[in-house]
TORKOL-4160 file (C-alpha; in steps of 0.2 Angstrom, whole numbers, padded with zeros to 4 digits, m for minus):
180
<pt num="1" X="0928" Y="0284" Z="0243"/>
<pt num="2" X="0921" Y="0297" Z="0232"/>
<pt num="3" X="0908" Y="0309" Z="0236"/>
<pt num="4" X="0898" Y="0322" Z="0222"/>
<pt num="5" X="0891" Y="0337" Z="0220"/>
<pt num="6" X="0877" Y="0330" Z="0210"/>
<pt num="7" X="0862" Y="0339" Z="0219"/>
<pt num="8" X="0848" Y="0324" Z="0213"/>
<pt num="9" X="0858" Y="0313" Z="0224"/>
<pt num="10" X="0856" Y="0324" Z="0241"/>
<pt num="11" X="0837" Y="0320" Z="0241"/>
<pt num="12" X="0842" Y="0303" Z="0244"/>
<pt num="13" X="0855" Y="0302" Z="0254"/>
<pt num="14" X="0844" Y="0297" Z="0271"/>
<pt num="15" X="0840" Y="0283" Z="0261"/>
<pt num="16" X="0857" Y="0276" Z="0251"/>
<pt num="17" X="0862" Y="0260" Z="0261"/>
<pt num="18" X="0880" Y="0258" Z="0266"/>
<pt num="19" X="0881" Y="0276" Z="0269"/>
<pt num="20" X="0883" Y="0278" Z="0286"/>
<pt num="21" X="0885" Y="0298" Z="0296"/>
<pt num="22" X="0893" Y="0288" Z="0309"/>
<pt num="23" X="0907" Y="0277" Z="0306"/>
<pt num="24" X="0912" Y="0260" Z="0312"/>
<pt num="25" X="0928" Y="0261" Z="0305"/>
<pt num="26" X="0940" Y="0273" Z="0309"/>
<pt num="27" X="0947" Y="0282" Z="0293"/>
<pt num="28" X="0965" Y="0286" Z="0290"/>
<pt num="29" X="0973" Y="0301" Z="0290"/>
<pt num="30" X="0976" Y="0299" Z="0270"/>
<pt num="31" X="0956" Y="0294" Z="0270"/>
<pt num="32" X="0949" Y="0310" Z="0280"/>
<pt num="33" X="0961" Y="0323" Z="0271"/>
<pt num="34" X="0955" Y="0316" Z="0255"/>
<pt num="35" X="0936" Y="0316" Z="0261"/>
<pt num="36" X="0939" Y="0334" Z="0266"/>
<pt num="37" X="0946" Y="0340" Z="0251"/>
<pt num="38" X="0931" Y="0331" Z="0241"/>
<pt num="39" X="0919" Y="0340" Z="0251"/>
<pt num="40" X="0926" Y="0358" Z="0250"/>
<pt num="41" X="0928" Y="0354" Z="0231"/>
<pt num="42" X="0912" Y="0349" Z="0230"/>
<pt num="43" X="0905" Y="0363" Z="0238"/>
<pt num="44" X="0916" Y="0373" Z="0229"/>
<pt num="45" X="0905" Y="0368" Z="0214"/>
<pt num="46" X="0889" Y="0369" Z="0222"/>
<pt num="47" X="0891" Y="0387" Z="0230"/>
<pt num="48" X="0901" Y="0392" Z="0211"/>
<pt num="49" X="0885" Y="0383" Z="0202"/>
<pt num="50" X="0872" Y="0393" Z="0209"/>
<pt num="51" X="0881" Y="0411" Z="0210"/>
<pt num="52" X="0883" Y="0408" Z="0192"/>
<pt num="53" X="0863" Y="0407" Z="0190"/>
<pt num="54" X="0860" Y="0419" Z="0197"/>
<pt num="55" X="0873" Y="0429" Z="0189"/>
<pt num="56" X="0866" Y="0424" Z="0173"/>
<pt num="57" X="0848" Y="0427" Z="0175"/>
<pt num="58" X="0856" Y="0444" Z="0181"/>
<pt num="59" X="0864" Y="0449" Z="0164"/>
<pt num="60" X="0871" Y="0442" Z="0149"/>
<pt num="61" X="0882" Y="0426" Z="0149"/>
<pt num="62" X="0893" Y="0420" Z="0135"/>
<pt num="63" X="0887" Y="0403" Z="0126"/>
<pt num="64" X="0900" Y="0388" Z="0122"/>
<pt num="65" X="0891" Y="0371" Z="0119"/>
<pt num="66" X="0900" Y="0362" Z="0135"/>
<pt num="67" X="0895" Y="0376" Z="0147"/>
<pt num="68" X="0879" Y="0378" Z="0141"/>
<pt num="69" X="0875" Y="0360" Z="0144"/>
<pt num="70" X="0881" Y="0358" Z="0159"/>
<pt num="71" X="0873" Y="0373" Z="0164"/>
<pt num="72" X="0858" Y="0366" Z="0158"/>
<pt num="73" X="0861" Y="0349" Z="0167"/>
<pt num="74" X="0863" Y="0359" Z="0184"/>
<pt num="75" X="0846" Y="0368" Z="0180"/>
<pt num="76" X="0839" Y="0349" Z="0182"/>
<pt num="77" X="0849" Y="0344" Z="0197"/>
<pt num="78" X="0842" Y="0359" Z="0205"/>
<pt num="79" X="0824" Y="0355" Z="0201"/>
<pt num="80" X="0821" Y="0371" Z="0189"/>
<pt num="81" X="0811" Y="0362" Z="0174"/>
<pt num="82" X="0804" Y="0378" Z="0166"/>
<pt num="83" X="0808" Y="0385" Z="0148"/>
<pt num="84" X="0826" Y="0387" Z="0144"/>
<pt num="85" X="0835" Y="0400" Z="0153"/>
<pt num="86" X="0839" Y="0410" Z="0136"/>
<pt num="87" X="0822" Y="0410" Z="0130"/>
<pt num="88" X="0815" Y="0418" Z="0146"/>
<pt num="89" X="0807" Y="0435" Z="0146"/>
<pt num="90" X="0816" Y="0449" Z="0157"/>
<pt num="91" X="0800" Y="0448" Z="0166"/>
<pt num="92" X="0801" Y="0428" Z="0169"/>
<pt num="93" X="0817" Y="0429" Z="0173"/>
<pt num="94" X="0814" Y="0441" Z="0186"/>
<pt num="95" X="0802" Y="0430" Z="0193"/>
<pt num="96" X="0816" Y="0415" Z="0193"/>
<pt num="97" X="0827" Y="0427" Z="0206"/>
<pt num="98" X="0812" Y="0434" Z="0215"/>
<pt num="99" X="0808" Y="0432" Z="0232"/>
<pt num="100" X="0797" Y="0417" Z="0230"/>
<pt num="101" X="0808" Y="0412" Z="0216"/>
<pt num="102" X="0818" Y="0396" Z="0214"/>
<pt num="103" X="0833" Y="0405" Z="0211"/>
<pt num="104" X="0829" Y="0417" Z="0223"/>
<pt num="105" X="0840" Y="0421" Z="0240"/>
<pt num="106" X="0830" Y="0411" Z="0252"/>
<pt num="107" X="0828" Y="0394" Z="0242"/>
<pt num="108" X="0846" Y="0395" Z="0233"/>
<pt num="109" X="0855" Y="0399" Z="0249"/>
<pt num="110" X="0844" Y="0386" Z="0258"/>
<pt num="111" X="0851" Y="0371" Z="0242"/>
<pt num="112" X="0869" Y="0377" Z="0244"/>
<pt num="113" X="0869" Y="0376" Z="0266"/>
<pt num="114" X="0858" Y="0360" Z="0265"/>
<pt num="115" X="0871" Y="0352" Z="0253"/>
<pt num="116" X="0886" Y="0358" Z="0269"/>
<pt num="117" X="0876" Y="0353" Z="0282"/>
<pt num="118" X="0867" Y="0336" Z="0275"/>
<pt num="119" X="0885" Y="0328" Z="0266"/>
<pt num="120" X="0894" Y="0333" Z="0283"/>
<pt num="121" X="0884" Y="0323" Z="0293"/>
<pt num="122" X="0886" Y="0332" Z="0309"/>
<pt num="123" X="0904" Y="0330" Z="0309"/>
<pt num="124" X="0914" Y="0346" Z="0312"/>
<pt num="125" X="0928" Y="0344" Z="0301"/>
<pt num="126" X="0915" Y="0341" Z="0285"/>
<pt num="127" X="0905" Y="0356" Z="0291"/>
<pt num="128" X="0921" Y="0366" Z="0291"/>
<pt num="129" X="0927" Y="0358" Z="0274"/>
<pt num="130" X="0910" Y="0362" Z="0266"/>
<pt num="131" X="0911" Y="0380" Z="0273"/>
<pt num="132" X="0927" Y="0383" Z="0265"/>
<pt num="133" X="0920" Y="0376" Z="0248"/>
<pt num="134" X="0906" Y="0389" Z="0247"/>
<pt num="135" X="0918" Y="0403" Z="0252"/>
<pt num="136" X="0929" Y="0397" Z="0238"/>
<pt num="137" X="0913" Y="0393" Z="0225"/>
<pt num="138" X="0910" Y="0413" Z="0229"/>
<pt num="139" X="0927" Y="0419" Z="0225"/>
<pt num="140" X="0930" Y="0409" Z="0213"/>
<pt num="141" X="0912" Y="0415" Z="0204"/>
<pt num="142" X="0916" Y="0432" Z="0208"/>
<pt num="143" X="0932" Y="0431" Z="0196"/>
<pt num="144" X="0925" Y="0423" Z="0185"/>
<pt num="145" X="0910" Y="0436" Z="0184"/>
<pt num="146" X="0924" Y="0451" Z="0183"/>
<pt num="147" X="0922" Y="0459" Z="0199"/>
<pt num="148" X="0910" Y="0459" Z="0214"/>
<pt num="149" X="0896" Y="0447" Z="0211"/>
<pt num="150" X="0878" Y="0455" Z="0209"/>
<pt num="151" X="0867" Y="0461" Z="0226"/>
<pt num="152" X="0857" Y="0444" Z="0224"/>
<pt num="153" X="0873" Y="0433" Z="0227"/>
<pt num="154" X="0882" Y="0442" Z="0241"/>
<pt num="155" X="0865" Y="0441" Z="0249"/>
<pt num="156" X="0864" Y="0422" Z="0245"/>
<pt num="157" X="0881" Y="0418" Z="0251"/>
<pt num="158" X="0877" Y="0428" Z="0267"/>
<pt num="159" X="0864" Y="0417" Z="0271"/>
<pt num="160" X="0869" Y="0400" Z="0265"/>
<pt num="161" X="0887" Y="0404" Z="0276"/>
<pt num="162" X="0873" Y="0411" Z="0292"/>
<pt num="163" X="0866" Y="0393" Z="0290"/>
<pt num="164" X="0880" Y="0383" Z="0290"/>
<pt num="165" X="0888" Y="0393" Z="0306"/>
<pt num="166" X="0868" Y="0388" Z="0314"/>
<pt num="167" X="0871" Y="0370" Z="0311"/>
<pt num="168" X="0890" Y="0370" Z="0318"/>
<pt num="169" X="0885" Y="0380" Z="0331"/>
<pt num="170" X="0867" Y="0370" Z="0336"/>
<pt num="171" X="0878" Y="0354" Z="0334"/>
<pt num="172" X="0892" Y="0362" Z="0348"/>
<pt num="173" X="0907" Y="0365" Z="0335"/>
<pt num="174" X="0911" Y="0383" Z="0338"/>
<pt num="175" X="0910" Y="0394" Z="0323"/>
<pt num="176" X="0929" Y="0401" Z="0325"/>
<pt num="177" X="0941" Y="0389" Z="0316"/>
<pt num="178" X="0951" Y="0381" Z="0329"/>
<pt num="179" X="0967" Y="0380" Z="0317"/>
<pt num="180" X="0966" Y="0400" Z="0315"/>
């Protein structure tokens, strides 16, 4: 069973047939740990993804063909389908990261919690899985910016993270990891 990151699939998930949020079978212990890891992988990816939009409409990024490609090829998944990203005026790219923008706090925070909370299905231990991925995502974009991210993306994760705990909480998980 392999699940993805690939945001053009989340749109569709209510509708993919033979995907089920509640299982008939029961899954092994091997099958679960592997599902979990996936998800917080995943979400890893997701949350790492957008800090690194943001981060780059922020300031300068370096350029190798792959990234920038792939970079490019997230910009889609996301649904941004505006003028490249290098070729933006500060102005427009201010606009990207505004408010109102698609890159903005409220919108990206609200991609990167819907990916947790839709792909877990109401199940606790994806919640948690997905939860653990974003954390990671942000550390791991935080490295790889150099330091602390900028204002925009500590404000992003704090809201995407404020929206996963809702769902847990509003589904009856407590927010406390029980292993802890």
């Amino acid at each position: 069973m392999n699940i993805s990151s690939n945001v053009t699939s989340l749109s569709q998930t209510q509708n993919v047939v033979g995907v089920k949020t509640l299982y008939t079978e029961k899954l092994t212990k091997d099958e679960a740990k592997e599902l979990r890891a996936q998800i917080t992988e995943n979400a890893n990816a997701f949350a790492f993804k957008s800090m690194s939009v943001q981060g780059g409409l922020q300031g300068s990024q370096e350029k190798d063909s792959q990234a920038y490609d792939e970079f490019q090829s997230f910009l889609k998944d996301v649904g941004y389908a505006g003028k490249p990203i290098a070729e933006l005026s500060q102005d427009e790219a201010k606009a990207l990261v505004s408010e109102d923008g698609i890159f903005g706090v409220k919108q990206t925070s609200e991609r990167i919690a819907n990916f947790v909370i839709q792909g877990a299905g109401g199940d606790e231990d994806r919640l948690r899985a997905g939860r653990e991925g974003m954390l990671k995502g942000f550390k791991d974009a935080e490295e790889t910016w150099g330091g602390k991210l900028p204002d925009i993306s500590q404000k992003t994760m704090k809201a995407a993270i404020e929206m996963v705990d809702k769902a847990m909480y509003d589904l009856g998980f407590s927010i406390l990891d029980q292993e802890a």
